[in-house]
C-alpha positions in Angstrom: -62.4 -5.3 -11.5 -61.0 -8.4 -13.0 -60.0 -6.9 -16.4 -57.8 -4.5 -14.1 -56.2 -7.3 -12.1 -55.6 -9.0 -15.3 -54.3 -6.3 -16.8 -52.0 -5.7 -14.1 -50.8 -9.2 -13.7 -49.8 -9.0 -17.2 -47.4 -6.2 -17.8 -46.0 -6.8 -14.1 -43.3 -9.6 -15.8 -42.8 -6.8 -18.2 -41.9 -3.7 -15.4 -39.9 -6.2 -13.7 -37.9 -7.6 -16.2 -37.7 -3.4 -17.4 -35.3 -2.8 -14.2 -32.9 -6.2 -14.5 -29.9 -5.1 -16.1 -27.7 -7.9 -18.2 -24.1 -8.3 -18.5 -24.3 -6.8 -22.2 -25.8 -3.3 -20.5 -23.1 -3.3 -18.2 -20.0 -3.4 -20.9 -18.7 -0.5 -21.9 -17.4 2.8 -20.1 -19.4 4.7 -16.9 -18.6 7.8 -14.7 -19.8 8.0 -11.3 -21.7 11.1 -11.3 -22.6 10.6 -7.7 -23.0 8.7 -4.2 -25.5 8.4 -1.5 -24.6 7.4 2.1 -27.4 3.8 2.7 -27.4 4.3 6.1 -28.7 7.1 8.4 -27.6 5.5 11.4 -23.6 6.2 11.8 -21.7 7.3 13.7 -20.4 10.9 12.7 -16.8 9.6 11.7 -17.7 6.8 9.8 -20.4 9.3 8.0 -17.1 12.1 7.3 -15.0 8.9 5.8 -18.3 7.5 3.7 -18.4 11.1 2.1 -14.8 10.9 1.5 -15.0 7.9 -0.2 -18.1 8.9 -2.1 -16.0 12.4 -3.1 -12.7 10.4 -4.2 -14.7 8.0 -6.7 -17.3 11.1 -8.2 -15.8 11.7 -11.8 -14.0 8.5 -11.7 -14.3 6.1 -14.7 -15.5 2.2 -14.4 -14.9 -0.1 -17.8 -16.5 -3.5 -17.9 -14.9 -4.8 -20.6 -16.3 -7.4 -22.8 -13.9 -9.7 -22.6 -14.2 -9.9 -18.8 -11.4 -6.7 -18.2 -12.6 -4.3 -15.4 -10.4 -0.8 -15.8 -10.8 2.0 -13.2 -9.2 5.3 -13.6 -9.3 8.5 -10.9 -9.3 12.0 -11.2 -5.6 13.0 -11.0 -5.7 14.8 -8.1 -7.0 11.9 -6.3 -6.6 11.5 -2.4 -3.5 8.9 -1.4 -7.0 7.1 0.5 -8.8 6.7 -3.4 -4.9 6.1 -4.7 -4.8 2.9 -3.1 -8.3 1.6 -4.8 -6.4 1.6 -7.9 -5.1 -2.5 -6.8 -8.8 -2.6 -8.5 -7.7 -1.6 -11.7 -6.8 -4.1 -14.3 -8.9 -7.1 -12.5 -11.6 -9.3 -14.5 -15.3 -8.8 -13.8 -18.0 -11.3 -13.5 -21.8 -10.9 -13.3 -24.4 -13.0 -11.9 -27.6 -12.0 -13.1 -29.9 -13.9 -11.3 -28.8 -11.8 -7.9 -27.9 -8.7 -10.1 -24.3 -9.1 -8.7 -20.7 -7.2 -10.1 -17.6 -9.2 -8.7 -14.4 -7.6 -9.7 -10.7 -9.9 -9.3 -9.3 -12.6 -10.0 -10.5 -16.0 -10.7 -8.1 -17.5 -7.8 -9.9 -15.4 -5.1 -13.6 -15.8 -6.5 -13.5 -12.4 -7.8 -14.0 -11.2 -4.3 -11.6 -7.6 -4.3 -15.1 -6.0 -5.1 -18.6 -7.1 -4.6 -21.3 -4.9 -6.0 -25.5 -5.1 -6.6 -26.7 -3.2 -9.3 -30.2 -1.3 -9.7 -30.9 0.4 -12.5 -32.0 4.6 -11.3 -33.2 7.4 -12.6 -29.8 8.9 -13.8 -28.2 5.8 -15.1 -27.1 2.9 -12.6 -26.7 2.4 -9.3 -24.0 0.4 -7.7 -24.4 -0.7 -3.7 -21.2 -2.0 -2.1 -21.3 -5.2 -0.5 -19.1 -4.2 2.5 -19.5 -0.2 2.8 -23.1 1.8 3.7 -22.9 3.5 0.1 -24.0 3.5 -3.6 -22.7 4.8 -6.4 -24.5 6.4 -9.5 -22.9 5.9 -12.9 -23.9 6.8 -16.4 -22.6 5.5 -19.0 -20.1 7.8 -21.4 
């Protein structure tokens, strides 16, 4: 029983430390291939304008620039509603690993436009909204 505790204890660190992401995995291009709804307890609107949103940013594109540079392009035949995300695009990026947190831009408002946790999932990575009952999955292009 002890040699399975112990062997437990030790590759726990390693499963852990397995799901973190870094700020070098996050660099580079991602396509939201999909969105979940967090909560199951809205009310029917709000549910109708979650899926909209979750709709409007499937097939977009996220860049986290090295350098800090956080692009986001639409489908073209985005909704005026997904449209008006794009004050997102062009903005710098931070990440705090030790909460797993995305902040997208600019330095003078704390990078506070966008606040995002990351997970990494099953399909690629998952990105919960600070502010909205949603995630997004993205995988990288």
């Amino acid at each position: 029983m002890n040699k399975i505790l112990l062997t437990v204890f030790m590759f726990f660190p390693m499963i852990v430390s397995a799901q973190k992401i870094s700020k070098s995995d996050l660099n580079g291009t991602w396509i939201v291939i999909d969105g979940k709804i967090t909560s199951d307890e809205l009310p029917a609107d709000t549910k109708k304008m979650m899926t909209v949103m979750i709709d409007g940013f499937r097939k977009s594109t996220w860049n986290f620039n090295e350098g800090g540079n956080f692009r986001i392009k639409f489908k073209p035949n985005a909704s005026d509603f997904m449209k008006e995300m794009m004050f997102l695009d062009n903005k710098q990026w931070e990440f705090i690993d030790s909460i797993q947190q995305i902040r997208i831009g600019t330095k003078n408002d704390n990078y506070n436009h966008l606040v995002l946790r990351v997970k990494r999932g099953d399909s690629g990575m998952n990105i919960y909204f600070s502010d909205t009952p949603i995630y997004l999955t993205l995988k990288e292009e």
